[in-house]
Residue, then its C-alpha position, 0 to 999 in steps of 0.5 A: x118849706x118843711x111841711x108840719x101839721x101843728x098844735x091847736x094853741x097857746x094856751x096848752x103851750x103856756x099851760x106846759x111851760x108855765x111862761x107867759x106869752x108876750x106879744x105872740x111870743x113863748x119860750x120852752x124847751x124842746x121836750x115841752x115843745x115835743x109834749x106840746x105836740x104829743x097833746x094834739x096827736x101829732x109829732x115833731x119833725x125837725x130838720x135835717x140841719x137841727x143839731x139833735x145831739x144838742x138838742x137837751x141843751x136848747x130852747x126854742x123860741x116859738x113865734x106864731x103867725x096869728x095866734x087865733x085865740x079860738x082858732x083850731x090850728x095855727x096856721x103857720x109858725x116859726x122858731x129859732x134855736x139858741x144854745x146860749x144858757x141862762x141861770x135865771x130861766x130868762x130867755x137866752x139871747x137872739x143868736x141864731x143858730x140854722x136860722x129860720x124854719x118855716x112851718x106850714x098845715x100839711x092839711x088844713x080843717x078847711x082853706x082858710x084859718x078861722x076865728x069867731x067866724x071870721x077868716x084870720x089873715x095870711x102873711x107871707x114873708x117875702x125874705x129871710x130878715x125883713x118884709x112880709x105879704x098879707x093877703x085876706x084883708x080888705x083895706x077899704x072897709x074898717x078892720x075889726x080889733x083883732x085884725x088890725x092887732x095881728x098887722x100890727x105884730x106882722x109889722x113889728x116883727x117884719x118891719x115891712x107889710x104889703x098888701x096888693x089888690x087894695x084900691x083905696x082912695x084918700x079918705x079910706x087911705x086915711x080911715x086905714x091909718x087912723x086905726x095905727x096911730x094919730x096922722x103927722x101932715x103929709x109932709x112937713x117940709x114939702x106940704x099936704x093935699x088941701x081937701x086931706x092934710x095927712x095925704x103926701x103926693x109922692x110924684x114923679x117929679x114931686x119938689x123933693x126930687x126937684x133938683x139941678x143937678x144930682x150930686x156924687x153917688x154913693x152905694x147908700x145915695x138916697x137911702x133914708x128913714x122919713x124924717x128923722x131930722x125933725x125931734x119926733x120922727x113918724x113912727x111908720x109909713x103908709x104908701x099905696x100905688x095908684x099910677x105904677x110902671x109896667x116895669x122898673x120904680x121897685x122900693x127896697x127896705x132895709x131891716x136896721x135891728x138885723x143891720x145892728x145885730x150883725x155888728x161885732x160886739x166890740x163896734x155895738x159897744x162902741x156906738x151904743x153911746x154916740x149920738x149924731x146929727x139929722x138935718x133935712x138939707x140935701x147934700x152940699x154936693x147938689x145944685x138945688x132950685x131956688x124954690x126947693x131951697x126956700x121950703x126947707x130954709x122956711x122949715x129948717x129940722x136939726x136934732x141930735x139923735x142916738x146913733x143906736x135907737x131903742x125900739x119902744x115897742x119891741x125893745x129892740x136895737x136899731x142903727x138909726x143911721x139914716x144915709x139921706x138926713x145924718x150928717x155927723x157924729x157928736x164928739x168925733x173929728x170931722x174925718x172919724x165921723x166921716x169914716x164911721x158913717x160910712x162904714x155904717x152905712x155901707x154896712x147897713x144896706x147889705x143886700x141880705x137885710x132887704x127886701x124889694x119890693x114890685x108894685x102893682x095898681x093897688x100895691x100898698x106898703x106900711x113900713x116901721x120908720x123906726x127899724x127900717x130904711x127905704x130906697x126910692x127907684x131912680x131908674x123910673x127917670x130913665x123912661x117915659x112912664x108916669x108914677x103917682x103914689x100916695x103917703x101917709x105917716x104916723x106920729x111917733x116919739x122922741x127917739x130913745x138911745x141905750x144909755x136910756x137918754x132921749x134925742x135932743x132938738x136943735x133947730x125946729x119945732x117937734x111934728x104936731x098930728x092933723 
């Protein structure tokens, strides 16, 4: 961690540059950032591996943490470095150049960072490329707007948050929902709680993982993004521990737009215009129950989707390559298909774009469905102990490929909120 005392706001950021902040974000180049730093009577440290010889020809791209409109400092920021130039002024392409610089307060006004008299939340990242902590929340009470803004650009910009210490029931599990987005049923396929319909029981031996006999594994067996068979899959979700393992039952996530981004340019190009099949079925390998097999025969989901998504919030690529529900590439031969997904599949789950994930008692995640594939823990079959979580997802849009085309449904009807 480089330690850096930083500048006050915004405002003076935008006021140098003249550029517009979106979404927390501004770009300038390193002498505004220099003059920025200069205005609060600080100066600007670069690290050792900053290509000062360069540095004329750089921007930067500056990310603030919170962004307290009124708040004295900023408590903790990043940039990133681009060499690449533009002849309009844009912003020059995500290409990183060191990677990520964390900045802290080397000292603080006070120990918290304030905003209208109210403490503004910490958010750790937990990895380089996905997954972030939040601390200074309390979950179980309603969230002022400007809190529930800034856990909803952590999310997007982390693609998973986590928050401990949260013992939440289902009512106050689902009044914390219900400030992100309408509720989809807890599971659309498996069912719901009878008091709260937007409650999933994700047991240890809940029916989805009823089976006989576990098919063939693979690197990528049972990585998946919920629900991506159904035409509008949920647009996030939302898990809290309540019965957690001493040890073991950890959930990892993968960060799809990074997945994407670290494709040669030739293989982006080439699957930027592919669509593929998502069907909620098991694979053919398995063995199933006949009571398991009734429930997914009664609420059959086929869609075809872009195998790259645009995100629509952040406008960011995604390889929507869900290894538990796609189960083919439109227009290839059954043997190139079979190829591709696998290469993109094993490519995708690289341990460099996860995060994992401990729980505790009170544990509870909220991840973006629509960047992020998650892997369920196995090994909690190996012992004894119980496990009993509960989810709850968000309603989410047609997916939307590059070429600006939407999925199409095939066989189901699109998920309706409770």
């Amino acid at each position: 961690m480089l330690l850096l005392p930083l500048a006050s706001s915004f405002e003076r950021l935008e006021a140098i540059t003249g550029k517009h902040t979106q979404r927390g974000q501004a770009v300038c180049s390193l002498q505004d950032a220099e003059t920025l730093f200069s205005l609060s009577g600080e100066r600007l440290k670069l690290p050792d591996e900053f290509p000062v010889e360069q540095s004329e020809s750089l921007k930067l791209r500056i990310i603030s943490r919170y962004l307290p409109r009124h708040a004295p400092y900023v408590k903790r920021m990043a940039y990133r470095c681009h060499t690449t130039q533009t002849t309009d002024g844009s912003p020059p392409p995500l290409t990183p150049l060191g990677g990520w610089f964390m900045f802290a307060l080397t000292s603080p006004p006070q120990s918290g960072c304030f905003k209208e008299g109210k403490t503004v939340i910490e958010i750790r990242p937990m990895s380089i490329h996905i997954g972030a902590e939040i601390r200074g929340v309390d979950l179980t009470q309603p969230l002022a707007p400007e809190t529930v803004q800034e856990i909803r650009t952590a999310l997007l910009q982390w693609k998973v948050v986590f928050f401990r210490d949260q013992r939440l029931n289902h009512q106050q599990q689902t009044d914390f929902a219900r400030q992100f987005g309408q509720l989809t049923p807890g599971h659309v396929v498996f069912g719901n709680d009878a008091t709260y319909p937007a409650i999933y029981s994700v047991a240890k031996h809940r029916m989805a993982n009823r089976h006989q006999r576990q098919g063939a594994m693979k690197p990528w067996t049972g990585w998946h993004t919920d629900i991506t068979a159904a035409i509008n899959p949920p647009a996030a979700s939302i898990l809290r521990g309540e019965i957690v393992p001493p040890y073991g039952g950890d959930t990892q996530w993968t960060n799809l737009v990074v997945a994407y981004e670290n494709l040669s340019s030739t293989l982006q190009g080439f699957i930027d215009g592919l669509r593929a099949v998502h069907r909620y079925a098991v694979p053919q390998t398995a063995q199933d129950t006949e009571e398991y097999n009734e429930l997914v025969r009664r609420r059959t989901l086929v869609s075809e989707h872009p195998l790259v998504r645009v995100h629509p919030e952040t406008g960011e690529r995604a390889l929507y390559c869900s290894p538990s529900f796609l189960k083919s590439i439109v227009d290839l031969t059954p043997r190139e298909s079979e190829q591709l997904l696998k290469l993109l599949w094993e490519h995708a789950i690289r341990p460099e774009f996860t995060v994992r994930f401990k729980w505790e008692p009170g544990s509870l995640a909220f991840w973006d469905n629509r960047s992020t594939a998650h892997l369920a823990p196995r090994d909690i079959f190996a012992t004894d102990f119980d496990r009993q979580f509960y989810r709850i997802t968000l309603m989410g849009d047609t997916p939307v490929g590059v070429d600006g085309k939407e999925s199409v449904s095939i066989v189901g009807d699109p998920i309706t909120p409770v």
